[in-house]
N, C-alpha and C positions, 0 to 999 in steps of 0.2 A: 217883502220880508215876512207876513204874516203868511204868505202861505208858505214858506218855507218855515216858519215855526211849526202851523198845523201838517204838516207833512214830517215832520221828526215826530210830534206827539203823535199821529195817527202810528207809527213804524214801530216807535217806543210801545204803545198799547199794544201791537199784536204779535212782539217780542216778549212779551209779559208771561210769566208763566204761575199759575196757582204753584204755593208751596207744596198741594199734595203732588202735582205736576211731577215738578222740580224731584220729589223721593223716587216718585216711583220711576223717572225714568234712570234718576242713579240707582236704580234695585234692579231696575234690567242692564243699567251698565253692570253693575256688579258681577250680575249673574253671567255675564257672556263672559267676564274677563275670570271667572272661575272656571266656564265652561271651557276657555281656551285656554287655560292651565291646566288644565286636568287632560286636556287632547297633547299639550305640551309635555307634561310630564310622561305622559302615555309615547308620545313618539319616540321622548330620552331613553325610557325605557330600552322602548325595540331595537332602535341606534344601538344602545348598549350590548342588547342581545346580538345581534349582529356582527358588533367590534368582537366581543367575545370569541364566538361561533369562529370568524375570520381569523383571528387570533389561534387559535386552537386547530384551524387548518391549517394553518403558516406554519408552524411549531412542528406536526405530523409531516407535511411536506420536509421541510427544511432534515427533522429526525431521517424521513424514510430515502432521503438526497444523503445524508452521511451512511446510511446503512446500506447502501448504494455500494458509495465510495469502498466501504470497507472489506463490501462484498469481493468488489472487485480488483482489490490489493491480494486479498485472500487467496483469486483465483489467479492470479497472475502467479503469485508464487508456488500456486500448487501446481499449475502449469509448467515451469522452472524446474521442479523438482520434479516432475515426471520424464519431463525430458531430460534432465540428468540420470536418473535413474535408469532410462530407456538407453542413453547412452553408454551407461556405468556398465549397464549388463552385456549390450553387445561388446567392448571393450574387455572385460573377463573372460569371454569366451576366446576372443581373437590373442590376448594375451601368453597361452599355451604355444600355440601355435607359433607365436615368433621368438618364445623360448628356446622352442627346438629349432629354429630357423640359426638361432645365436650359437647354440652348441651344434651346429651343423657346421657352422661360417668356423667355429674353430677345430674342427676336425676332418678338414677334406681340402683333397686336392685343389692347385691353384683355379684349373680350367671350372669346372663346378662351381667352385666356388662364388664366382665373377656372377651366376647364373642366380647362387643363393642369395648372396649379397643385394641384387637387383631387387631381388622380390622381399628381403625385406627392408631393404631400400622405400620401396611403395607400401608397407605393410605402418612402417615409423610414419609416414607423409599419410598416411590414411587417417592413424590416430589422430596426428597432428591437426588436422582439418576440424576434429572432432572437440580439439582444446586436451587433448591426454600429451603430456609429456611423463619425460621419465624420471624418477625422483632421481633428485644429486646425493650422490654418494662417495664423495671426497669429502674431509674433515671430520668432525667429529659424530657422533653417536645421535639423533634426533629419535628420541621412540614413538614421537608422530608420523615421522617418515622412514626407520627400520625398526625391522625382526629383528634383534641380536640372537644366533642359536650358537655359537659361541667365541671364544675369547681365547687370543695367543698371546704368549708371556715377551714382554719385553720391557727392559732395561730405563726405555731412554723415556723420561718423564714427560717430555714433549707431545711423545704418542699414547700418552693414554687418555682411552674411551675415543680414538677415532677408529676410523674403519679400514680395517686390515685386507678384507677380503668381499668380493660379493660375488653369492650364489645364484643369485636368482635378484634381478630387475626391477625395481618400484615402479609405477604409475599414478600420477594425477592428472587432477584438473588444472591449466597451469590460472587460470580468472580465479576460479574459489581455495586452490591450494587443497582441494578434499580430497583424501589419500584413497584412491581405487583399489590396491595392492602396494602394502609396504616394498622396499629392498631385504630381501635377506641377506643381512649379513654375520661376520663375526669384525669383534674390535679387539684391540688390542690392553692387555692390564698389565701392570706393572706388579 
């Protein structure tokens, strides 16, 4: 038992530390635990510069994905209209043409006729293919879809401002309803 006493007192003695000891080694703890706070701080720092920088990429990305988008709405519709447009134009030009095919079909012989008829039989199915139909020209007076160039006098209250008469054909688009060529007409006043 006494050497198990002097074996504790010998352990205890060289666990022993002088009080200057004991400062100085909490003045180098101190100082490490400053110097790893300031390496700490330092790293939060860059983390932060980082998250930012990341941040601020995200944002540009995410903007230049919507300006994207919009670009390509833009272009889809100017596409749309071009091709309407490209459409509109050939249709105006062909539109003549089967005016006189109409006032042909009512003024000629039956045999011929059968012959006119045909061709613009295919001239209406060509449009058609294209989305051009003909404006409606029964009831009353639309000045989005006719010319009125003039007005016959009649009585019966019923008929007024419908369409009396049509000279000359309308066309649209029959998806957008956008008027290529009114109907000319006259309507009826009381």
């Amino acid at each position: 038992m006494a050497d198990k006493k002097k074996e504790i007192q010998e352990e205890q003695e060289q666990t022993k530390y002088t009080e200057a000891e004991l400062i100085e080694q909490i003045a180098e703890l101190q100082t490490a635990l400053e110097k790893s706070n300031t390496e700490l701080a330092e790293h939060k720092t860059k983390a932060n510069q980082y998250l930012s920088t990341a941040s601020y990429y995200k944002n540009e990305a995410e903007s230049a994905k919507k300006d994207y988008e919009r670009f390509k709405e833009r272009n889809k519709n100017i596409e749309e209209e071009a091709k309407t447009k490209a459409i509109e134009d050939v249709v105006k030009k062909l539109l003549p043409i089967l005016d006189n095919f109409d006032q042909a079909i009512a003024h000629v012989e039956d045999g011929i006729m059968k012959g006119f008829a045909m061709i613009h039989s295919s001239l209406v199915a060509c449009l058609a293919e294209f989305g051009v139909v003909e404006v409606e020209t029964q009831g009353r007076l639309d000045p989005e879809l006719h010319n009125c160039i003039s007005t016959e006098a009649s009585d019966d209250d019923s008929l007024d401002e419908t369409i009396a008469n049509v000279y000359q054909k309308g066309y649209k688009f029959a998806a957008s309803n956008k008027v290529i060529r009114p109907a000319t007409v006259s309507v009826y006043k009381k």
